[in-house]
C-alpha positions in Angstrom: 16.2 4.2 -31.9 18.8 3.6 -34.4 21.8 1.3 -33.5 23.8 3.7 -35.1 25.8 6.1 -33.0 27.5 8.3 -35.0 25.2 11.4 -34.1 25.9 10.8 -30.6 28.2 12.9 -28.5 30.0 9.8 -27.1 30.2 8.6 -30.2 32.1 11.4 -31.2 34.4 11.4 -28.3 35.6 8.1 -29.7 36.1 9.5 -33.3 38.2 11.4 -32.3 39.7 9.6 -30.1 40.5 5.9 -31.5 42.4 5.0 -28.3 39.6 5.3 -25.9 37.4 1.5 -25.5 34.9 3.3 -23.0 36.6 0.8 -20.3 35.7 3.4 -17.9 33.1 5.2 -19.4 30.5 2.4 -21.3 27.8 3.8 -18.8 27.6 7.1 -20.9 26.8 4.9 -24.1 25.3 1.8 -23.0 21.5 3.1 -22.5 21.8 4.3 -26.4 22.9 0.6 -27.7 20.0 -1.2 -29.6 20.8 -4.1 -32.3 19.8 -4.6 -36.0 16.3 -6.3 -34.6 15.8 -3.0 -32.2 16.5 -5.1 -29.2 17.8 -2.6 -26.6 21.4 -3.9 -24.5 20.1 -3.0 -21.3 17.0 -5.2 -21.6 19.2 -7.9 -23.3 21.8 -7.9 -20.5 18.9 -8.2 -17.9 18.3 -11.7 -19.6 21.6 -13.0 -19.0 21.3 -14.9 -16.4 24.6 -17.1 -14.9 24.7 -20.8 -15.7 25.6 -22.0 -12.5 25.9 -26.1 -13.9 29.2 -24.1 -15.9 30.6 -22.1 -13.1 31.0 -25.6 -10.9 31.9 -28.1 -13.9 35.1 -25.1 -14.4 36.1 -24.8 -11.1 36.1 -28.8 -10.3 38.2 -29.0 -13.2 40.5 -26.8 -11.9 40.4 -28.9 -8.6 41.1 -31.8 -10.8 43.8 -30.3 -12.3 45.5 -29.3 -9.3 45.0 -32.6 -8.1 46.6 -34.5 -11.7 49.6 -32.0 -11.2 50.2 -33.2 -7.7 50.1 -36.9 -8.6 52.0 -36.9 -11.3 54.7 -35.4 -9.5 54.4 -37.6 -6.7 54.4 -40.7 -9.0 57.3 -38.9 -10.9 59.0 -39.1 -7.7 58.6 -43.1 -7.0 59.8 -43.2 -10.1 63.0 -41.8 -9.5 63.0 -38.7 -11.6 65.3 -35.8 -11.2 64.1 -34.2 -8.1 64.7 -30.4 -9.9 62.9 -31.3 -13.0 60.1 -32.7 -10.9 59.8 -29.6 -8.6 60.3 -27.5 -11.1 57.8 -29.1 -13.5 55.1 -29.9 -11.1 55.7 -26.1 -10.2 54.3 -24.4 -13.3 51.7 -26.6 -13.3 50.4 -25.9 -10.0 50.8 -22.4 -10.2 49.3 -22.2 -13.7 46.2 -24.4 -12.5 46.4 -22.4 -8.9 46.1 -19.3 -11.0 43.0 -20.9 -13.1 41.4 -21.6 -10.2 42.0 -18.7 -8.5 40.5 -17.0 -11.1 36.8 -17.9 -10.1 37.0 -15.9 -7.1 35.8 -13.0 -9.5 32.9 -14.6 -10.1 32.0 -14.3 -6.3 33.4 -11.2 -6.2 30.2 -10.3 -8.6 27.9 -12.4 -7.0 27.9 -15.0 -9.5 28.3 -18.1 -7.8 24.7 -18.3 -6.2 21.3 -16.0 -6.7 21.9 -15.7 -2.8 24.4 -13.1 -2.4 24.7 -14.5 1.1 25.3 -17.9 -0.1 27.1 -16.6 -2.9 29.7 -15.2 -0.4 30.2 -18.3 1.8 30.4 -20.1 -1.5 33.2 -18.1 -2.6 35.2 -18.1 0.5 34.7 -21.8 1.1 36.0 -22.3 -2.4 38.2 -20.3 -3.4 39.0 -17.3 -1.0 41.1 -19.5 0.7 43.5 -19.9 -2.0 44.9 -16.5 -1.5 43.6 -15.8 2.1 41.4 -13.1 1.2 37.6 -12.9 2.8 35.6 -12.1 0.0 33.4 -9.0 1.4 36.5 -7.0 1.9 38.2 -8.1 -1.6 34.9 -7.2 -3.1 35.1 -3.5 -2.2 39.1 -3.8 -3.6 37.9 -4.9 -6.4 35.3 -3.0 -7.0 38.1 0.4 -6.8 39.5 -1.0 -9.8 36.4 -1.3 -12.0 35.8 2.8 -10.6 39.5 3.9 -11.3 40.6 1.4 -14.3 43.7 3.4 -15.6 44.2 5.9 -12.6 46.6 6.5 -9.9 44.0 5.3 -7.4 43.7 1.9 -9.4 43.8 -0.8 -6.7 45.1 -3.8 -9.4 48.5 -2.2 -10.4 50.4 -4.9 -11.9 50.1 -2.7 -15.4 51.6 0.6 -13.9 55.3 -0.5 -14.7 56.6 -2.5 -17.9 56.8 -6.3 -18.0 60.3 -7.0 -18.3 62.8 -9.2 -16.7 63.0 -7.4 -13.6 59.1 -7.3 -13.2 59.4 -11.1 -13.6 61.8 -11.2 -11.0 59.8 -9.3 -8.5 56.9 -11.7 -9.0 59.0 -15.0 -8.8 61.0 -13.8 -5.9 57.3 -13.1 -4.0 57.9 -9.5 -3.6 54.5 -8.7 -5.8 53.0 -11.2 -3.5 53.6 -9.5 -0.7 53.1 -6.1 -2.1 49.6 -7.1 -2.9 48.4 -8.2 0.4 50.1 -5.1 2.0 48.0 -3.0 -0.2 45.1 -5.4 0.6 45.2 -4.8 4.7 46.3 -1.6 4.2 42.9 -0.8 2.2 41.0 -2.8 5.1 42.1 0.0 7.6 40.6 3.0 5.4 37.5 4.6 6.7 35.7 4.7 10.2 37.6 3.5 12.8 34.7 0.6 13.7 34.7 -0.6 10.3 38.2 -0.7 9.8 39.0 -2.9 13.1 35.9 -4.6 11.9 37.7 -5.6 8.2 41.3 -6.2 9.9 39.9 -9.0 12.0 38.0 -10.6 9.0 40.9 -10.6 7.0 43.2 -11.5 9.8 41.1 -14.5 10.1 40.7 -15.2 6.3 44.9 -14.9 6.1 45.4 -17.4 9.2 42.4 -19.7 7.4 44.6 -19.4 4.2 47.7 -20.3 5.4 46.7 -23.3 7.7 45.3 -24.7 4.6 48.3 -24.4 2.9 50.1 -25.7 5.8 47.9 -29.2 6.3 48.6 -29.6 1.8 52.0 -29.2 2.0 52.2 -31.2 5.6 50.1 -34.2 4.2 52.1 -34.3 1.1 55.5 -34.6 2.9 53.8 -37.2 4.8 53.0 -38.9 2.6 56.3 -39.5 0.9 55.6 -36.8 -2.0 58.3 -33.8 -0.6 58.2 -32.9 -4.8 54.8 -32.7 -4.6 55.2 -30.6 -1.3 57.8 -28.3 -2.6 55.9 -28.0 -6.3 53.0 -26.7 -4.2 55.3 -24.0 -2.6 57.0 -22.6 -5.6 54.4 -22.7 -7.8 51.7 -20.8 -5.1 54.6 -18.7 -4.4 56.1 -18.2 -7.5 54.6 -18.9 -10.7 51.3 -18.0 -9.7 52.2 -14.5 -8.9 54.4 -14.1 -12.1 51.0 -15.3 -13.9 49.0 -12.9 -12.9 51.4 -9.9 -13.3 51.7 -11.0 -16.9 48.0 -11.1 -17.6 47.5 -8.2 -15.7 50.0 -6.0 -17.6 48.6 -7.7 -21.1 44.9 -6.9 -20.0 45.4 -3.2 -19.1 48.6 -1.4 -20.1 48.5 0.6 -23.2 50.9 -0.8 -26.1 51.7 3.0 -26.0 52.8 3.4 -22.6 56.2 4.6 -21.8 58.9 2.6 -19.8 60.1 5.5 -18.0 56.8 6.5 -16.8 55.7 5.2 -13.4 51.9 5.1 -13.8 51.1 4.8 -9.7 52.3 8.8 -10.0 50.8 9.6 -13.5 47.7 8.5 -15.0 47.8 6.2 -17.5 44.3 6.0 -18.8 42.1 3.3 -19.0 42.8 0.3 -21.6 41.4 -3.2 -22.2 41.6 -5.9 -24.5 39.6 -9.0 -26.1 42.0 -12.2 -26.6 39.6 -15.0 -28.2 38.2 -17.5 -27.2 40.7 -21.2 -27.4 42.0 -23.6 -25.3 45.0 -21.4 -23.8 43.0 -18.0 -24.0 40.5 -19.6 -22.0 42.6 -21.3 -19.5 44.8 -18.7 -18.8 42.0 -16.3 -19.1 39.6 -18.6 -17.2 36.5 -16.9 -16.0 36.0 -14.4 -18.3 39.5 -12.9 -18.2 40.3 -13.9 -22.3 36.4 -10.9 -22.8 37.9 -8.7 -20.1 36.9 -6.0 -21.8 33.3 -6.6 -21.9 33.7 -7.3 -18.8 34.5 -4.2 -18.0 32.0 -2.6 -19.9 29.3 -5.2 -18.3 30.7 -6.1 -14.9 27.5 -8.0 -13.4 27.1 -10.2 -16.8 28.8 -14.1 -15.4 31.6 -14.7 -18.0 29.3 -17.7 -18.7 27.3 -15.3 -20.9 30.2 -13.0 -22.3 29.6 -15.0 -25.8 26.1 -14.0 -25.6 27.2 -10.8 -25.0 29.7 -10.6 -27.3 27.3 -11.5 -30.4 24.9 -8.9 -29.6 27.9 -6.2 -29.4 29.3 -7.3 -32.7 25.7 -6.7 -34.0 25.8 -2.7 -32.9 27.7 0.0 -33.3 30.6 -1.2 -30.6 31.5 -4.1 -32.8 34.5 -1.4 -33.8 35.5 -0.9 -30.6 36.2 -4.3 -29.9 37.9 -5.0 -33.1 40.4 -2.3 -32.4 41.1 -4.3 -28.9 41.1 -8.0 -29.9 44.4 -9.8 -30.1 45.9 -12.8 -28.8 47.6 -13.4 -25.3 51.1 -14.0 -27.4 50.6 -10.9 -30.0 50.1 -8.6 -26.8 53.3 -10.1 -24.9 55.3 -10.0 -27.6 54.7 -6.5 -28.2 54.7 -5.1 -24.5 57.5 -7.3 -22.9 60.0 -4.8 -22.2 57.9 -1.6 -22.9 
């Protein structure tokens, strides 16, 4: 089978088409996909196996991070500096290492943390779930409504239906996304039969109350200990900054550089749309997990982002290696050009 698709009806589609990535639609190419030494994708991606040692070092950095940005600002504090430019500081990096770490909780939501998917799952919730009091069974099936409607009315990830601008900033910094997003999340717990719904609410009534207490003992034992910065950096940037993060990366990963401002997108389908950003220090920080490849990830959901270079250098050696060109850019070329869009 030649790794040349031009003949192919798919392949066609996209010719005429240079806006579509196949974010939602790789499954209608991906069995047709061989490399210059014949090697078939779909035997390839069965080789790619997580590297679990990768995973863990990642995540306990981001637990070290977290830590570092709490001590510092607790040290800051017996030092006598401002108090505003400490909470304020020790804000954006807690909420920028929050949102690393919280990041991870994809991985479970794939079952990438463990070849258990049990394990995987009390992993993840152990870990990471708590972070944003979500129980990772009834996130997964979220989740998994995004990867089925990427770029339709009935996404379930909708930071990307309305522009990034000041105001979207503003809803995110003020909490109101926050709160948006876990009344979408119990609201989706409810759909369904009756038994499985009350089922859902009282995991993730449990999950939430888990969440918060946790919260509650950080900020508690850092007030006790002296450290109200650190207390209050742990607020605002959970609160605040993390939620502003992820709106931006959100909009940056899925809404078209085309799209219009006055369109609302949760009435009118947008279409689906994702994007490479490389591969450096920031893109992989900010897109920890796999987020900087999202677009392979889309095409390859069950592929650990530990092997999305692997994955990547097969693609670039096939036909798709023009589809990805036409999405790669950087987290600051794609902000610059859809802030206020």
């Amino acid at each position: 089978m030649s790794s040349d698709l031009s003949q192919s009806a798919a392949w066609a589609d996209f010719d005429h088409n240079a806006s579509d990535d196949f974010a939602s639609s790789f499954a209608r190419i991906r069995a047709q996909l061989v490399n210059r030494q014949n090697v078939r994708l779909t035997d390839y991606v069965g080789e790619l196996t997580p590297k679990y040692w990768r995973i863990y070092l990642d995540i306990a950095i981001g637990y070290a991070a977290i830590a570092a940005s709490l001590i510092v600002t607790g040290l800051g504090q017996a030092a006598g500096l401002p108090p505003l430019v400490l909470i304020a500081g020790g804000a954006m990096l807690v909420g920028f290492w929050f949102f690393y770490l919280v990041s991870f909780l994809h991985e479970g939501t794939h079952w990438n943390l463990a070849r258990n998917n049990r394990v995987n799952d009390r992993i993840s919730n152990l870990l990471l779930a708590w972070m944003i009091g979500v129980e990772i069974a009834t996130y997964r099936r979220r989740h998994f409504e995004h990867h089925r409607s990427l770029g339709t009315v009935h996404d379930t990830e909708i930071s990307y239906f309305l522009p990034l601008n000041v105001k979207a900033l503003l809803r995110s910094l003020l909490g109101i996304r926050a709160v948006e997003a876990l009344g979408s999340y119990l609201r989706g717990a409810k759909e369904g039969r009756a038994e499985r719904a009350a089922r859902n609410t009282a995991k993730i009534s449990r999950a939430l109350v888990a969440g918060i207490a946790v919260h509650v003992g950080i900020v508690g034992g850092l007030w006790f200990m002296g450290w109200s910065a650190a207390a209050l950096a742990w607020i605002f940037g959970v609160v605040a900054v993390m939620p502003v993060l992820n709106t931006v990366r959100q909009v940056l990963e899925h809404r078209h550089m085309d799209a219009r401002i006055e369109i609302d997108y949760s009435k009118v389908d947008q279409g689906a749309c994702t994007r490479m950003f490389g591969a450096g220090p920031f893109a992989s920080t900010f897109g920890a997990a796999g987020a900087n490849r999202h677009l392979l990830h889309h095409w390859e959901p069950q592929v650990s982002y530990t092997r999305l270079p692997d994955l990547e250098r097969f693609l670039d050696d096939t036909a798709m290696r023009v589809v990805m060109d036409r999405r790669r850019t950087s987290y600051f070329t794609a902000l610059r050009t859809l802030f206020g869009a």
